[in-house]
C-alpha positions as CSV (number, residue, x, y, z in Angstrom):
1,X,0.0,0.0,0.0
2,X,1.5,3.9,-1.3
3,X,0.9,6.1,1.6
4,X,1.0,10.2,0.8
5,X,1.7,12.4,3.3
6,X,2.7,16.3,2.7
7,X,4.8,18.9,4.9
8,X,4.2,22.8,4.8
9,X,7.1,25.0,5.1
10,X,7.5,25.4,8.5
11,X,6.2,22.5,9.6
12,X,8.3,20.5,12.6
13,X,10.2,17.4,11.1
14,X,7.3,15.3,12.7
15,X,4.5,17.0,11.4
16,X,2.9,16.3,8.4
17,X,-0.6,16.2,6.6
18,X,-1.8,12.6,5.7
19,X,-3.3,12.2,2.6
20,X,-4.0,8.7,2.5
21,X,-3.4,5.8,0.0
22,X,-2.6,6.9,-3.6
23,X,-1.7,5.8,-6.6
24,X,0.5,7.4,-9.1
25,X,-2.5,9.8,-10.9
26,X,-3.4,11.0,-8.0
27,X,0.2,11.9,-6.8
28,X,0.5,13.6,-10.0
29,X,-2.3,15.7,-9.3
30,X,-1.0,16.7,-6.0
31,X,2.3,17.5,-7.3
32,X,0.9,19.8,-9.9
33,X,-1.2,21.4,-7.4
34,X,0.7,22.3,-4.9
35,X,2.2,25.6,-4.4
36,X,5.5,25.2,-4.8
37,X,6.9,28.6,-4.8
38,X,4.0,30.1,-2.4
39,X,6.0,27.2,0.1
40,X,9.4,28.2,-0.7
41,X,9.0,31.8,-0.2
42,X,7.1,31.4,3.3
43,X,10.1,29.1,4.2
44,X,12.5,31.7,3.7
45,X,10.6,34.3,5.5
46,X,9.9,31.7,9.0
47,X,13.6,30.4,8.4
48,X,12.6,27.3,10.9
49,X,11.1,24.1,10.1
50,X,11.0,21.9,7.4
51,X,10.6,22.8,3.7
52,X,7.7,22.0,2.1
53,X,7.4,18.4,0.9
54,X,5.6,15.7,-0.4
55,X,6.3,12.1,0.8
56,X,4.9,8.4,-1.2
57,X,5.9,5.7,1.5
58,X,5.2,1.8,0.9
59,X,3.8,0.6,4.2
60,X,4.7,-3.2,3.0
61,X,9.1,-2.6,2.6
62,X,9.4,0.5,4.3
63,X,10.5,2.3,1.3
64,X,9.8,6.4,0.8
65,X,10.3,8.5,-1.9
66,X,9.8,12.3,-1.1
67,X,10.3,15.7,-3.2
68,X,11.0,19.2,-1.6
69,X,12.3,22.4,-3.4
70,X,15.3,24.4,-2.5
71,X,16.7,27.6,-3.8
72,X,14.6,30.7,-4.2
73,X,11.9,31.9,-5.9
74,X,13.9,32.8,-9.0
75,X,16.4,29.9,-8.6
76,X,14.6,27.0,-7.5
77,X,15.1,22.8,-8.2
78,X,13.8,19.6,-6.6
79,X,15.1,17.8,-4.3
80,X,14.4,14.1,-4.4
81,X,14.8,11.6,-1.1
82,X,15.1,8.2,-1.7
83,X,14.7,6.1,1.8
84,X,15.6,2.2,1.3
85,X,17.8,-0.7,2.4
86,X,21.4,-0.6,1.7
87,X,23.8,-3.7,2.4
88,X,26.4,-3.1,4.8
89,X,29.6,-4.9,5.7
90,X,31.4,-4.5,9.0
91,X,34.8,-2.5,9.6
92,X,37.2,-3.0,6.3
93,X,34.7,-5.7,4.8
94,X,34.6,-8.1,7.5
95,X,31.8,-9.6,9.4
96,X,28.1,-10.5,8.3
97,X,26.5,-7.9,5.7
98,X,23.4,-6.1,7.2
99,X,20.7,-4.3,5.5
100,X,20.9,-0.4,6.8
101,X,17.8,2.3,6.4
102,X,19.4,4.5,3.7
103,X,18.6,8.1,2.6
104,X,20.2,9.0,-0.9
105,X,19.0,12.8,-2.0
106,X,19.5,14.0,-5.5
107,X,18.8,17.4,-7.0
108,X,16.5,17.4,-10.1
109,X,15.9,20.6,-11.7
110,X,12.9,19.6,-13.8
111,X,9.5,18.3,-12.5
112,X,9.0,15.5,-15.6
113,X,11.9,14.2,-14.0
114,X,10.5,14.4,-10.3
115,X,7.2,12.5,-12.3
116,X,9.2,10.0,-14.3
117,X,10.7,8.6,-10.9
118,X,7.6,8.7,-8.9
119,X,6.0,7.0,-12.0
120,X,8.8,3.8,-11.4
121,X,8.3,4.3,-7.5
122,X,4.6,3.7,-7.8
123,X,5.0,0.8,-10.2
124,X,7.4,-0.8,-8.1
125,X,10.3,-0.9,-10.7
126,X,12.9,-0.2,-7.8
127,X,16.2,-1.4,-9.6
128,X,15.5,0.7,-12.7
129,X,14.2,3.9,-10.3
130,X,18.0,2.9,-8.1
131,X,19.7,3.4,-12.2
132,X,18.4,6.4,-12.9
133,X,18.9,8.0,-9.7
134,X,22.4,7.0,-9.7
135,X,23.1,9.1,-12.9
136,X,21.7,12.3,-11.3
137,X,23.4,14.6,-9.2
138,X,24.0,13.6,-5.9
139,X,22.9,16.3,-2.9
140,X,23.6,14.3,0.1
141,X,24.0,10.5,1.1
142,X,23.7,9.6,4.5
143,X,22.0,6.9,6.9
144,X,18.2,7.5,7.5
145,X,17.1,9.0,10.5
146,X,14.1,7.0,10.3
């Protein structure tokens, strides 16, 4: 089951609007709704909290794939969060591999892009939405906080 949930700017990293169980029209729909630079612009003038966002999670793997804007209101782009399992190895390769929560971000600066991956999110095509990602600029990589 795809759960949506979406973040105003300002919000506290915990809070968040549930929009319940979607599928990939009606993400679209969202995503072309929303005010995008109305959110980035009252993020820059409160200058606490999150930035606006909007979050697909599978409730069956854990997996999320969110997309937030950064920049300003003449320079903007996407960023898109990836949350998923990564194998790990212990200290120089030794030990048993363990799966780790991971959080890769990439910045996209056009939103077909932002659709094309939510498109392979919601269809489940992880490896080829992992590809394509890869190819894209990287923003941050780091261990998920949740």
């Amino acid at each position: 089951m795809l759960e949506c949930t979406i973040q105003r700017a300002g919000y506290d990293q915990d809070q968040f609007d549930r929009a319940g169980q979607m599928d990939f029209s009606g993400f679209t729909a969202v995503f072309d709704a929303f005010p995008w630079m109305a959110e980035l612009e009252k993020y820059h003038q409160l200058q606490k909290g999150c930035s606006a966002t909007i979050s697909v999670t599978n409730t069956a793997d854990d997996r999320s794939l969110w997309v937030s804007v950064a920049g300003d209101t003449r320079h903007s782009h996407y960023l898109i969060g990836y949350v998923h399992l990564r194998p790990r190895t212990g200290l120089l390769g030794l030990g048993k591999t363990q799966e780790k929560k991971w959080l890769d971000i990439y910045s996209i600066a056009r939103p077909e892009e932002i659709k094309r991956y939510f498109s392979l999110f919601f269809n489940g095509d992880y490896p080829k939405l992992e590809e394509e990602l890869h190819l894209e600029k990287v923003f941050q990589s780091m261990p998920s906080a949740k």
